[in-house]
N, C-alpha and C positions, 0 to 999 in steps of 0.2 A: 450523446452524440460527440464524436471526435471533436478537436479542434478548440477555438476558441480563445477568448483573454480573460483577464483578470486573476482573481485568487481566494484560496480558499487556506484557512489559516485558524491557527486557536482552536480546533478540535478534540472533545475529549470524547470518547466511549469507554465507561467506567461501571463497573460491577453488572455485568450482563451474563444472562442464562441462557443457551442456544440448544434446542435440540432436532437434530437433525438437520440442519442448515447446509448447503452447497457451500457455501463461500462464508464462514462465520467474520473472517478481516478482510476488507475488498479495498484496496485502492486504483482505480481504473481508468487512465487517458486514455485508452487505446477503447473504450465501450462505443459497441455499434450495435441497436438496433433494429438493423434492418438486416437480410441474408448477406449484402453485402455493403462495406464504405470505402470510400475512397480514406486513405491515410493521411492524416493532415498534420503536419508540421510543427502548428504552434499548438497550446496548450495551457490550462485555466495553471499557476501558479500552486502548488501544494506544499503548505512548510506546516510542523509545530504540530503533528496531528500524533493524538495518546492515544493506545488501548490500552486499557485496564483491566487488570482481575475480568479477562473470560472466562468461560467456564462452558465447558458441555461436549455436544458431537457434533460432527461433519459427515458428508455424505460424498463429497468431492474432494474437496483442497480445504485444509486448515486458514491457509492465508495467500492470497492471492495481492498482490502489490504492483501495479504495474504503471509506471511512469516515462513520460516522455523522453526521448534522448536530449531535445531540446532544452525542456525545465523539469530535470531531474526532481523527485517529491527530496524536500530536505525537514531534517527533526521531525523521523516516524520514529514514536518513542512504543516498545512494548512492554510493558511488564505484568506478571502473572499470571501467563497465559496456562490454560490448560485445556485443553481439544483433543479429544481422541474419538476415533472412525468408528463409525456404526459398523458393527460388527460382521453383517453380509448383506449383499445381495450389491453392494456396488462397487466400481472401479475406483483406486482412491488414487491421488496423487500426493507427492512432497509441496511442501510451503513452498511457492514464487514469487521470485522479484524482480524486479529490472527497475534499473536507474534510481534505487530506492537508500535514501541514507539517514540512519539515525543510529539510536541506542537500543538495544534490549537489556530489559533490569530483571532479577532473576533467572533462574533457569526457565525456562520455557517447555512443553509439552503440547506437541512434538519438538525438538530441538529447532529450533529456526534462525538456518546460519546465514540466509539468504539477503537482509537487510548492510548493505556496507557501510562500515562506521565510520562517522565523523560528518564531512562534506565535498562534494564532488569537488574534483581535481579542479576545473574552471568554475572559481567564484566568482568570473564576473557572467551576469546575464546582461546583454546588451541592451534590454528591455529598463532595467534597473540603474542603467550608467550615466552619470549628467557628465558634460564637459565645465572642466574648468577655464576659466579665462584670466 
């Protein structure tokens, strides 16, 4: 379900075999299911999350990443990816992202330019800010 607080952090998914999977990398604030959701603003915190050494096929989207405008996912690390599309019978799309910032370490397969490196332009989240006195 949309929305929400908190955070989710320290994630690693490491040495995994997929076959035929829709979505083998999924990061998702925008998940709704119902036929429809109302859009909601705030968003569970996502930093420090690793894929490792994938491996296998897709049937959809290699990587799907999708994060808040709000609290952009920060340190989505990839490395070693290798994914390639079942060969027929379905519609495929390129790796997605939004608001998604980290590293990728090796080449990657499919190429996935989609992830922006470093850390979003406003590092302050207002959520996170004490005042001084």
């Amino acid at each position: 379900m949309q929305g929400g607080s908190g955070s989710v952090q320290g994630v690693l998914f490491s040495n995994i075999q997929v076959s035929e999977v829709e979505f083998p990398i999924m990061i998702d604030q925008y998940y709704c299911d119902h036929s429809s959701c109302k859009n909601h603003t705030s968003a569970v915190a996502v930093s420090n999350i690793a894929y490792e050494n994938i491996r296998g096929t897709y049937t959809v989207k290699p990587v799907h990443v999708s994060c808040s405008d709000n609290k952009p996912c920060r340190d989505v690390r990839l490395t070693d990816i290798e994914l390639k599309p079942v060969s027929k019978g379905y519609h495929m799309y390129e790796p997605f992202c939004w608001q998604a910032f980290g590293e990728l370490y090796a080449p990657t397969i499919p190429e996935i330019d989609c992830i922006q490196q470093g850390a979003p332009s406003s590092s302050l989240d207002p959520d996170e800010v004490g005042c001084a006195t």
